[in-house]
PAZAPA-4460 file (N, C-alpha, C; in steps of 0.05 Angstrom, whole numbers, plus 32768, in hexadecimal, padded with zeros to 4 digits):
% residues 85
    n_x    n_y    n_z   ca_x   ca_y   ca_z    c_x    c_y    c_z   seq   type   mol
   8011   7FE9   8000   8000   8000   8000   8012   8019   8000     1      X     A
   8007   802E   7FF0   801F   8047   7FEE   800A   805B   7FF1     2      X     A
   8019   806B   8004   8006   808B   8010   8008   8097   7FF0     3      X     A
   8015   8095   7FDC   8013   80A8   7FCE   800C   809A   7FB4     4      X     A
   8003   80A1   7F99   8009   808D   7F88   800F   80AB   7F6B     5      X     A
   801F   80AB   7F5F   8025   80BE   7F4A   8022   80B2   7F2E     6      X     A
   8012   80BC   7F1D   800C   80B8   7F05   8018   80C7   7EEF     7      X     A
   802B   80B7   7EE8   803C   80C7   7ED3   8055   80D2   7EE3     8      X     A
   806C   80D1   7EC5   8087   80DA   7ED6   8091   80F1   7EC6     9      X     A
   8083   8108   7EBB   8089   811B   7EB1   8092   8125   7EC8    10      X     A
   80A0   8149   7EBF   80A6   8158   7ED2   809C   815D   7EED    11      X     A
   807C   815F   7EEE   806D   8163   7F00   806B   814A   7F11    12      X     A
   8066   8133   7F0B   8066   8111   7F12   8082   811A   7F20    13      X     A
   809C   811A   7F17   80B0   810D   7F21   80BA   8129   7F3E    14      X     A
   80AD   813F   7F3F   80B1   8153   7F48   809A   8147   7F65    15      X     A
   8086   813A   7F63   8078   8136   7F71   807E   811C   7F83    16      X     A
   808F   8115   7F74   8094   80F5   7F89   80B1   8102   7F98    17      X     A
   80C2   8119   7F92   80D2   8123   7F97   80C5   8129   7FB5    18      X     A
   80B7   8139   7FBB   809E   814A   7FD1   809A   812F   7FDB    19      X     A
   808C   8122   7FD1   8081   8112   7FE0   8095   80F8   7FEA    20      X     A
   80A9   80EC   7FE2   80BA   80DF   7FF4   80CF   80F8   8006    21      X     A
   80CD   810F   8008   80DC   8122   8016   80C7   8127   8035    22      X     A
   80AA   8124   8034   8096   8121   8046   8091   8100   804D    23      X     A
   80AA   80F3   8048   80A2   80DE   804B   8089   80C0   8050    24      X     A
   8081   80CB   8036   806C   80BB   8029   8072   80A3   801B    25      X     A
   8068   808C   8017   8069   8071   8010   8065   8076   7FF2    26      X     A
   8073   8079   7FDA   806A   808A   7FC5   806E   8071   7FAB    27      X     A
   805C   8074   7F96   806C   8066   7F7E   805F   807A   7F5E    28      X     A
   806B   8077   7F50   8069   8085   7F41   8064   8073   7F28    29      X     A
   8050   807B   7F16   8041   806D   7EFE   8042   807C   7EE5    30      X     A
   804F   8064   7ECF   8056   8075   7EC0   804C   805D   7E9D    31      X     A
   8044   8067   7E8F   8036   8056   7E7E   8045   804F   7E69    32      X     A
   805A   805D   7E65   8072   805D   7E57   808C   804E   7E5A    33      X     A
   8098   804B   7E50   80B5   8038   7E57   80C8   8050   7E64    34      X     A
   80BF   8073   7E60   80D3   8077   7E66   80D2   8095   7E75    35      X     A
   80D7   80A6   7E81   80C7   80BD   7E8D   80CD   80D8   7E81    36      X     A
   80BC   80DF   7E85   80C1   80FF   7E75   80A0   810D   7E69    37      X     A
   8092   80FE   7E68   8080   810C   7E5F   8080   8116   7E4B    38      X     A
   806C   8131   7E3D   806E   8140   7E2B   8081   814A   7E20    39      X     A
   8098   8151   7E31   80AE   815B   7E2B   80CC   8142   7E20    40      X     A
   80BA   812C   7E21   80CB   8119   7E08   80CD   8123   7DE8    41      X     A
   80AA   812C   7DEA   80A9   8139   7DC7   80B3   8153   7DBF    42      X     A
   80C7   815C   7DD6   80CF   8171   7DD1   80E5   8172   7DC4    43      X     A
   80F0   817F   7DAD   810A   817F   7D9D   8117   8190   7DBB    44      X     A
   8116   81AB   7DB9   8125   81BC   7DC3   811A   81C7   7DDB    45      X     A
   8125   81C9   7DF7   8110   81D9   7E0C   812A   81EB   7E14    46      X     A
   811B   820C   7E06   812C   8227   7E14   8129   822B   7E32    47      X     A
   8110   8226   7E3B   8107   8234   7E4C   8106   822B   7E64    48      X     A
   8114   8211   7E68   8118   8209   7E7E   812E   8210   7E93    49      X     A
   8130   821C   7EAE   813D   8224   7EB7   8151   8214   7EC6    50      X     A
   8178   821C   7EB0   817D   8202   7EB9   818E   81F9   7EA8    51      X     A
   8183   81F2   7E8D   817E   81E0   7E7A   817B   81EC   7E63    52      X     A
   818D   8200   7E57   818C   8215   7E3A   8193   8208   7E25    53      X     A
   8182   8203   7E19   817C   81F3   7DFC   8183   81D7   7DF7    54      X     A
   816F   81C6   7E07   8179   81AA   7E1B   8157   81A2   7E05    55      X     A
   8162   818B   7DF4   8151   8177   7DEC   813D   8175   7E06    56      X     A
   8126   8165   7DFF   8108   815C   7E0F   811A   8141   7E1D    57      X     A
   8125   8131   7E0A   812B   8116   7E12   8143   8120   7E26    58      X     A
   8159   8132   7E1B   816D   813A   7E2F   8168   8143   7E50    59      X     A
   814D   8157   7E51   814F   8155   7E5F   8137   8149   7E71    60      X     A
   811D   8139   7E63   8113   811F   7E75   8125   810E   7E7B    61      X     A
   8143   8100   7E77   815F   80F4   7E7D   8160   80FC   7E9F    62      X     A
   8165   811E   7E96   8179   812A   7EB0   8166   8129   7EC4    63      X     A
   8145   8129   7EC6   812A   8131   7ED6   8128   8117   7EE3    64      X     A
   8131   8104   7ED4   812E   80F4   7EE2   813D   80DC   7EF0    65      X     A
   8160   80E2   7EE5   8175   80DE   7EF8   8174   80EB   7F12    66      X     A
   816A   8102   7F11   816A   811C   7F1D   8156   810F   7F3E    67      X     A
   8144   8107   7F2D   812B   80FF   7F46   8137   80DE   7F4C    68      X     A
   813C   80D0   7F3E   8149   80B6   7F49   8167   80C3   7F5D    69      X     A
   8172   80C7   7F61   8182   80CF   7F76   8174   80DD   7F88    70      X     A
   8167   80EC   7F89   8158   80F7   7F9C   814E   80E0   7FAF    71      X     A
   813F   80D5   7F9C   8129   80BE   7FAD   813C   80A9   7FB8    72      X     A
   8156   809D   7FB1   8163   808A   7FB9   8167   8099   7FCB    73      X     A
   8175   80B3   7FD7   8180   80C3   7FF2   816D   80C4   8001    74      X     A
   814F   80C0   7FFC   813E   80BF   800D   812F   80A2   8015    75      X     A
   813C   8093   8009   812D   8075   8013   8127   806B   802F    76      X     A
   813D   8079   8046   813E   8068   8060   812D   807F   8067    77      X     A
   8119   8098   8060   80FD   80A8   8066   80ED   8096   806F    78      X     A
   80E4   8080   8062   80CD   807A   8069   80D2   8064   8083    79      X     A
   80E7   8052   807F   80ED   8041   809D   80EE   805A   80B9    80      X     A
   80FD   8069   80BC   8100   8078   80CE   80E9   808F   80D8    81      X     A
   80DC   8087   80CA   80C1   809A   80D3   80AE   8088   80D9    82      X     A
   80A6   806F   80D5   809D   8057   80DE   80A6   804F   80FA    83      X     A
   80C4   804F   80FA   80C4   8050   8122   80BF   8063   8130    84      X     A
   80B4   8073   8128   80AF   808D   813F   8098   808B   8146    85      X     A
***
């Protein structure tokens, strides 16, 4: 059973399981695709991301979501340690 359940691993998806294993929530994240990124896969070129100046869709759904996999591995022992209290 997971307190949280996230649909889709676009920006917003992977930004949200970020929050939500940082509040240490039981979280999994659903994604319909083989691979994460969302809309911004069909993107040739994204200017506008802050960050990330003239970074392919696929380049940087890559970095969004190395980005949130290290996050979430540094937070794994969240959910045991809030269970003994």
């Amino acid at each position: 059973m997971y307190d949280i359940i996230i649909i889709g691993s676009g920006p917003a998806g992977l930004s949200a399981a970020i929050y939500a294993q940082r509040a240490c929530l039981d979280t999994i994240v659903i994604e319909k695709n083989g691979i994460s990124g969302g809309q911004v896969l069909n993107t040739w070129e994204v200017d506008n991301y802050p960050g990330f100046p003239g970074v392919t869709g696929f380049e940087l759904s890559r970095s969004m979501q190395t980005s949130s996999e290290q996050e979430l591995y540094r937070m794994r022992s969240c959910r045991s340690s809030f269970q003994e209290m």
